[in-house]
C-alpha positions as CSV (number, residue, x, y, z in Angstrom):
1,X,-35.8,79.2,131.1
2,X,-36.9,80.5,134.0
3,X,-36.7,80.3,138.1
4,X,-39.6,80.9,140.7
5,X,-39.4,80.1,144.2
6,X,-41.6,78.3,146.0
7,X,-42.6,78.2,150.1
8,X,-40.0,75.7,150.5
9,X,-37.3,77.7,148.6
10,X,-36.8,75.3,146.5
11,X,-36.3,76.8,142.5
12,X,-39.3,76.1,140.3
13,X,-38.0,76.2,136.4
14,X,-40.2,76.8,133.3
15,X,-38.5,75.7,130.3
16,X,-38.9,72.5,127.6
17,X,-36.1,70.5,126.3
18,X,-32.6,70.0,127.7
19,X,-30.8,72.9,129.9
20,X,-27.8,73.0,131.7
21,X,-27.6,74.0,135.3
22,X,-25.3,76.9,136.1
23,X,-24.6,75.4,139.4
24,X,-24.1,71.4,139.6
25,X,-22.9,72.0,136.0
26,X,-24.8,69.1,134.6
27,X,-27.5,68.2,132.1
28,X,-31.4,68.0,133.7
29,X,-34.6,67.2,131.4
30,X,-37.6,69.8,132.5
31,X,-40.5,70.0,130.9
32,X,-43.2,72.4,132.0
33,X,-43.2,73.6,135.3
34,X,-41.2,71.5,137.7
35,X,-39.0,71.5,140.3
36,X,-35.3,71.4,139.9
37,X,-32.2,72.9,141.8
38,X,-31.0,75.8,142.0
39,X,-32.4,76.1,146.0
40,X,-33.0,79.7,146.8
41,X,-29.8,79.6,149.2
42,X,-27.7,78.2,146.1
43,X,-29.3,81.1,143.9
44,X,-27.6,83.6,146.3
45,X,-24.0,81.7,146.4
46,X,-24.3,82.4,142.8
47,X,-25.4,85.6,142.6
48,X,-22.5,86.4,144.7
49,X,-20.2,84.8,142.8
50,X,-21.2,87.1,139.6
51,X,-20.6,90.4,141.9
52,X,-17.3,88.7,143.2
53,X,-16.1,87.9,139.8
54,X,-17.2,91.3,138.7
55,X,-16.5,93.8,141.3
56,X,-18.4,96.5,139.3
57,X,-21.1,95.2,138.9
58,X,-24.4,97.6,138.9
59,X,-27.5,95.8,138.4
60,X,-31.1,97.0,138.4
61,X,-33.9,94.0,139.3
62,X,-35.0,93.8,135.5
63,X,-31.1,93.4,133.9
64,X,-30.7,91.0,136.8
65,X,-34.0,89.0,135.4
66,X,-32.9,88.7,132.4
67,X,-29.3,87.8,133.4
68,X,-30.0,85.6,135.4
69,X,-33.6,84.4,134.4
70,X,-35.6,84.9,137.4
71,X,-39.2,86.3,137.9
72,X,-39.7,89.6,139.7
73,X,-40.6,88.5,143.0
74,X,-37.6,86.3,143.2
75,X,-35.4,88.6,141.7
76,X,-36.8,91.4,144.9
77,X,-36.7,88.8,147.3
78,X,-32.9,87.5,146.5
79,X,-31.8,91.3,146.3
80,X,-33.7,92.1,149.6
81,X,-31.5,89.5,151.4
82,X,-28.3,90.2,149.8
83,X,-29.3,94.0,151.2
84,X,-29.8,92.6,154.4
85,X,-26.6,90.6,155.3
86,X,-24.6,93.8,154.1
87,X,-23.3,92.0,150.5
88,X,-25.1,94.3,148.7
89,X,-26.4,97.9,148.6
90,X,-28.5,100.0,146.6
91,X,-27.4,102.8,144.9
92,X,-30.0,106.1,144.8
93,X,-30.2,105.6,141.2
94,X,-31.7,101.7,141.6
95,X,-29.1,100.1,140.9
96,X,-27.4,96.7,143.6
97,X,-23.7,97.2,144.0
98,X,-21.3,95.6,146.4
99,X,-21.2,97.2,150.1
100,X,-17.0,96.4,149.7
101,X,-16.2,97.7,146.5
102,X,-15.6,101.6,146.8
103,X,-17.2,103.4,143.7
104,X,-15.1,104.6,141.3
105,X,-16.5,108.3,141.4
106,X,-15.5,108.1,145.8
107,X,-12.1,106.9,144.8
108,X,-10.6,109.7,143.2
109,X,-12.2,112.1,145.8
């Protein structure tokens, strides 16, 4: 299964057969290419519910695609705006980690 976003920011999945949504929790039938929840706005309440879970968490865009199931662009465009607001920043080696969480190389300095 997959997620693309279209103009509308509404979440476009490719998939057959029965999947569960991660975010209303319940059972949808998509077949093809249709569109379906997540919104783009709920794909970013989720994404930073992962790095809030997981405060050291260090994702590059393609382990986030595969995480997460998204295509590229969406994957770029849902990091470029959790960059933007400050949730998350990107580390010289590529990498998205949360602007609040201090690394654990800083912490000992």
């Amino acid at each position: 299964m997959h997620f693309d976003i279209d103009a509308s920011g509404t979440a476009v999945v490719e998939s057959s057969g029965p999947v569960r949504s991660h975010i209303e929790g319940e059972k949808m039938q998509v077949t093809g290419r249709q569109r379906s929840t997540p919104r783009f706005d709920e794909l970013i309440v989720r994404v930073r519910g992962e790095y809030r879970e997981m405060p050291g968490l260090s994702l590059t865009i393609p382990q986030a695609q595969r995480l997460w199931g998204l295509e590229g662009a969406t994957c770029h465009t849902l990091f470029e705006r959790l960059v933007e607001t400050k949730f998350l920043r990107r580390t010289r080696h590529g990498r998205f980690v949360r602007c609040d969480v201090s690394s654990p190389i800083t912490q000992f300095r």
